[in-house]
C-alpha positions in Angstrom: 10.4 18.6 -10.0 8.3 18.0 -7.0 8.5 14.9 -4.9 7.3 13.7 -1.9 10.6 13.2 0.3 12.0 10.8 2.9 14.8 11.7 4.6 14.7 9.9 7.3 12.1 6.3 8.1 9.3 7.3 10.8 6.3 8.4 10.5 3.8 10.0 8.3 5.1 13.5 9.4 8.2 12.0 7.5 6.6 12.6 4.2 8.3 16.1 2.9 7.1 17.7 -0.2 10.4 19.1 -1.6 11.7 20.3 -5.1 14.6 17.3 -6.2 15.8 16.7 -9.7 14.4 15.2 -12.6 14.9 11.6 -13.3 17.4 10.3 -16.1 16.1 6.5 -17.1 18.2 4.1 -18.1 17.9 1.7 -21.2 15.3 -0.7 -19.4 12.7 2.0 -18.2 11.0 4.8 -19.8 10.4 8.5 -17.9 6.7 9.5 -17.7 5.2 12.6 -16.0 3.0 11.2 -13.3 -0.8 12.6 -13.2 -2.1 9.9 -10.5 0.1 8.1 -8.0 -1.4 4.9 -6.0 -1.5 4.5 -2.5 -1.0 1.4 -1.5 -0.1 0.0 2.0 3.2 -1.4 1.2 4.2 2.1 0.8 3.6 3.0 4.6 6.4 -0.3 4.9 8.6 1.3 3.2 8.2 4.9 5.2 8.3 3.1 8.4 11.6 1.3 7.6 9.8 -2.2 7.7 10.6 -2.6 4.0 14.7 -1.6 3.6 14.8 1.3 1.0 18.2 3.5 1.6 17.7 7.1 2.5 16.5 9.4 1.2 13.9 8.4 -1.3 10.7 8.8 -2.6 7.9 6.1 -2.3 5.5 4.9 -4.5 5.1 2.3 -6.8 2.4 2.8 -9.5 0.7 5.3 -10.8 -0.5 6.8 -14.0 0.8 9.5 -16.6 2.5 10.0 -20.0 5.6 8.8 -21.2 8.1 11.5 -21.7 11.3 9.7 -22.8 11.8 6.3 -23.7 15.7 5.6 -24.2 14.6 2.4 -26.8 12.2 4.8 -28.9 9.7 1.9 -29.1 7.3 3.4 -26.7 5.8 6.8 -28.4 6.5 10.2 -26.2 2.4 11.2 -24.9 1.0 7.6 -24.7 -0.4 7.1 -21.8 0.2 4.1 -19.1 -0.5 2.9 -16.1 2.6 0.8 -14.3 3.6 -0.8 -10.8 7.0 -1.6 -9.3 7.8 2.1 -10.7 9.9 3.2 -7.0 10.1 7.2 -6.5 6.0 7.6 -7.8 5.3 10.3 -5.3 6.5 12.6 -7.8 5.9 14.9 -11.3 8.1 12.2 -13.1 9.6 8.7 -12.4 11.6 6.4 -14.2 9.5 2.8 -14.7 10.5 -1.0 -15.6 9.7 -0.4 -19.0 8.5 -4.2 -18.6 5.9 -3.0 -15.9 4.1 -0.4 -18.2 0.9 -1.1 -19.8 -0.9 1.3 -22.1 -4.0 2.6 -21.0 -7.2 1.9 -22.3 -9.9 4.6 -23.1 -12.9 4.4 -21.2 -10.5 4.0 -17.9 -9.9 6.9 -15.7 -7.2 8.0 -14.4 -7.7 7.4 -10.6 -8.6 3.6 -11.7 -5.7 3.5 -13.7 -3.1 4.9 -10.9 -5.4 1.9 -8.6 -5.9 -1.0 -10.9 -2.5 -2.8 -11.2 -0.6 -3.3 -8.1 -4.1 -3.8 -5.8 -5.5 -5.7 -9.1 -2.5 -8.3 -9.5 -2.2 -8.9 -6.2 -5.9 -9.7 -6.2 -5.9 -11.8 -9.1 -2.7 -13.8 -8.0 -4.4 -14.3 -5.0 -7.6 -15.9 -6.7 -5.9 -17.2 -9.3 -2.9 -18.7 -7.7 -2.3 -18.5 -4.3 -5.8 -20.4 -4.6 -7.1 -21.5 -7.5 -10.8 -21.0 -6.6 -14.0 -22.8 -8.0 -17.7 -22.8 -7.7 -18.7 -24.1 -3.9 -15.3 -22.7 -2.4 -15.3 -20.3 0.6 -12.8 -18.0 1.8 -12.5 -15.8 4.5 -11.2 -11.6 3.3 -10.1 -9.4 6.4 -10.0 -5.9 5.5 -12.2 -6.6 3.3 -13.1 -3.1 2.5 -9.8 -2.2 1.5 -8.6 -2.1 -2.3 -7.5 -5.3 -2.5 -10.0 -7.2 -0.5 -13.0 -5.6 -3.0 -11.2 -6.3 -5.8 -10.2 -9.9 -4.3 -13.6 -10.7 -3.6 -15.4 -9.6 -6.6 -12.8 -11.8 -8.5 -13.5 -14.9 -5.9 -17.4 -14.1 -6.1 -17.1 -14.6 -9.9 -15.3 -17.7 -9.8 -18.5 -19.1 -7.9 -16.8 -19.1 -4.6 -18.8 -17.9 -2.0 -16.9 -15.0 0.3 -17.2 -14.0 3.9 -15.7 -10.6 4.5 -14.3 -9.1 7.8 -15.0 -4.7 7.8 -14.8 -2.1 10.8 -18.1 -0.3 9.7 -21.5 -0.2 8.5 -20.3 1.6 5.3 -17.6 -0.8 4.5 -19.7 -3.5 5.2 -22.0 -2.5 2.6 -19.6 -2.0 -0.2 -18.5 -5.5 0.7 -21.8 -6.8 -0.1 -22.2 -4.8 -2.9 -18.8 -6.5 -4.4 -20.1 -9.9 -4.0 -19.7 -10.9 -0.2 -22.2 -13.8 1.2 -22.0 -12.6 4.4 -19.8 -10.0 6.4 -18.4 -9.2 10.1 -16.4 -7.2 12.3 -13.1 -8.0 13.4 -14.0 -9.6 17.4 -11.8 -12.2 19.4 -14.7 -14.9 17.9 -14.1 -14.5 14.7 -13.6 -17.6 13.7 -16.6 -19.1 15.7 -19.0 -16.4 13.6 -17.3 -17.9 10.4 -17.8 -21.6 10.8 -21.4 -20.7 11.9 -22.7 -19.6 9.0 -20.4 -21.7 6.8 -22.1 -25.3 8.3 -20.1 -25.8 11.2 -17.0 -26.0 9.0 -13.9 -24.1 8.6 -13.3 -22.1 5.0 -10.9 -23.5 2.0 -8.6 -20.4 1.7 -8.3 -17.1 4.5 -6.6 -14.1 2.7 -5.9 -12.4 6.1 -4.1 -8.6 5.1 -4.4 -7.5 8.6 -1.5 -9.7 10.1 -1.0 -9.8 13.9 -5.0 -8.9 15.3 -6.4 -11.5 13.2 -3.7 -14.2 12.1 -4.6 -16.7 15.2 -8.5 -16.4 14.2 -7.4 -17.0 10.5 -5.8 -20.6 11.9 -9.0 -21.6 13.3 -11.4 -20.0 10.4 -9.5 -22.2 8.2 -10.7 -26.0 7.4 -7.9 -28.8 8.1 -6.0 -29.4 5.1 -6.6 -25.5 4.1 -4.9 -22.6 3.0 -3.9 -19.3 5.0 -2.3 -16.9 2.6 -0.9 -13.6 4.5 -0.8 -10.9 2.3 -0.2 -8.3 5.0 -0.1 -6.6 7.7 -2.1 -3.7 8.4 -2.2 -4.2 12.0 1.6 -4.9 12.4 3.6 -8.1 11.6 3.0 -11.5 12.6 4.8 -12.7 15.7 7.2 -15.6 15.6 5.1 -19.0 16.5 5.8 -22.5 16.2 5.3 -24.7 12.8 3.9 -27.3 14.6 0.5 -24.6 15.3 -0.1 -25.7 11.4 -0.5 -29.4 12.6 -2.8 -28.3 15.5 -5.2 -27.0 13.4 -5.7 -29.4 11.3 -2.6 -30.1 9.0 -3.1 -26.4 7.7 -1.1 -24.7 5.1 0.6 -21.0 5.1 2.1 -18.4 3.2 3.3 -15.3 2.4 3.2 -14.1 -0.9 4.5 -11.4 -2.9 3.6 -9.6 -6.1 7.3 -10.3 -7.1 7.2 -14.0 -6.7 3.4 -14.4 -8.3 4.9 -12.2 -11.7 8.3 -13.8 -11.8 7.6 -16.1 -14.6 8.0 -15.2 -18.3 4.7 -13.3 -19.2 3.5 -13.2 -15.9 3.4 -9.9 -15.1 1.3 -9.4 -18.6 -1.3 -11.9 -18.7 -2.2 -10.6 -14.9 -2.1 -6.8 -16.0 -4.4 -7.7 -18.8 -6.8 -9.8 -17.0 -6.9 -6.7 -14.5 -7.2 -3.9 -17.5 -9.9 -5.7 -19.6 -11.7 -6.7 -16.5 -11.9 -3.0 -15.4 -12.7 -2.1 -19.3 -15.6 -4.2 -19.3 -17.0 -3.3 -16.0 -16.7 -6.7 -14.6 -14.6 -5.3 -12.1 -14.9 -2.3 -10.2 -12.5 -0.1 -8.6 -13.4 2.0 -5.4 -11.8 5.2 -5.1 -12.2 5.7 -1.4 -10.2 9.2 -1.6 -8.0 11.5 -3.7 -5.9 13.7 -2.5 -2.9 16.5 -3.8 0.7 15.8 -3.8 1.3 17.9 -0.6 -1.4 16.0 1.5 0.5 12.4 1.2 1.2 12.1 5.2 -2.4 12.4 5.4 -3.2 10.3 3.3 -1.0 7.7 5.2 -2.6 8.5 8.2 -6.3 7.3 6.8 -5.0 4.4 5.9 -3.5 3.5 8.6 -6.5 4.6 10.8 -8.6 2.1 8.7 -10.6 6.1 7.7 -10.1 4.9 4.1 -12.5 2.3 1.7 -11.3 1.1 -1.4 -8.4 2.4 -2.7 -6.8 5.9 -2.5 -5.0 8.0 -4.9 -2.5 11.4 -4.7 -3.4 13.7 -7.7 0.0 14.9 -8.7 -0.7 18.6 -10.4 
């Protein structure tokens, strides 16, 4: 089959389109033949070496497709499912958690599908856990153009909470509004000054910051004492090492760093989120942006957009 390769960690020239063989899943997954892989930024971790995956391997973690094989025989051979935490999903076929697969509804297509539940569930955890939001709440989104900041803040929007929004462009800014932001800027050393004047003077309840190291120090003073800083990534590079007592400084603050792993852990987790994300999309309460599709051989490209901050919304390979 064809995969996209990684011999070696580096960069996006590392991304090899080879010919390796076929998959054989054990009891606990099911094979599918992948139409849509997800593009997601964890992925360019992984790539880089940030994120430990031995050599070689193919990345990816959700996707798209129809089941070929499942060793159990519970889960018909054609249905079609969308999944995340499915490793090796740059390719025609990949073996998945058959406890991260959910079927696919009609009336969803394909590139939402390959989008909705990795971007989606970290989005929903984030608004429904990480914070539990509530009408007159604020929160402050960086990248908020990116999958999972217009995902995040159409979720926070609908919980009543009312959602500034940090973009690099005219374009992006407007697709932030048109998810559900009150207002929206551009990433400056003042951030947080441009924040707390249009929120009253006062510091927001919750910053999800995914950009990391160019924006983590103007999250700590966007965020009101006795608030919450969730880092969800790092699209600009990792955090540096700082002193705890900075949380005290700025008002008796809290911080994390979540994951998808630890905000799905419990039993049933992993499916109440996945359906709240698939019957939202269903409905058409919540909207997935495909910023960009592209074929199997043009993945190191695609890292390279999103890198460069060239992509909105989420992006997608097509596989055949």
């Amino acid at each position: 089959m064809r995969a996209i390769h990684v011999a070696q960690t580096g960069g996006p020239d590392v991304l090899q389109l080879v010919e390796v063989p076929a998959p054989t899943p054990q009891d606990d997954e099911v094979l599918v033949e992948v139409d849509v892989a997800g593009v997601n930024y964890i992925d360019t971790y992984y790539r880089e070496g940030i994120y430990h995956a031995a050599t070689p391997f193919i990345p990816g973690l959700e996707g798209t497709g129809r089941v070929l094989h499942d060793p159990q025989g519970e889960i018909s051979p054609g249905t079609l499912v969308a999944w995340c935490d499915g490793f090796g999903s740059y390719a025609e076929q990949v073996c998945v958690p058959r406890d991260r697969v959910v079927a696919v509804p009609q009336g969803i297509s394909p590139h939402e599908a390959a989008s909705m539940l990795l971007q989606g569930i970290t989005a929903h955890y984030l608004t429904n856990g990480v914070a539990e939001l509530k009408p007159g709440d604020t929160c402050l989104i960086t990248a908020g153009a990116g999958g999972v900041g217009l995902m995040a803040t159409q979720m926070a929007a609908a919980q009543g909470a009312r959602v500034y929004s940090v973009v690099s462009s005219d374009e992006k800014e407007a697709a932030a509004r048109a998810a559900g932001a009150y207002e929206v800027f551009r990433y400056s050393d003042n951030l947080a000054e441009q924040v707390r004047r249009h929120n009253g003077g006062l510091g927001v309840d919750v910053v999800y910051d995914g950009v990391g190291k160019s924006t983590f120090m103007e999250s700590l003073e966007a965020v009101r004492p006795r608030g919450t800083v969730c880092l969800f990534g790092a699209a600009s590079g990792p955090v540096e090492p700082f002193d705890p007592q900075l949380l005290n400084t700025h008002g008796s603050i809290f911080l994390t760093r979540p994951s998808i792993g630890a905000w799905t852990a419990q039993e049933g987790e992993f499916a109440k989120r996945a359906q709240a994300v698939t019957q939202a999309v269903l409905e058409g309460t919540l909207t997935i942006t495909i910023g960009g599709a592209y074929p199997l051989i043009d993945a190191a490209q695609a890292h390279r957009d999103l890198e460069a901050r060239r992509t909105m919304g989420s992006i997608v390979l097509d596989i055949h």
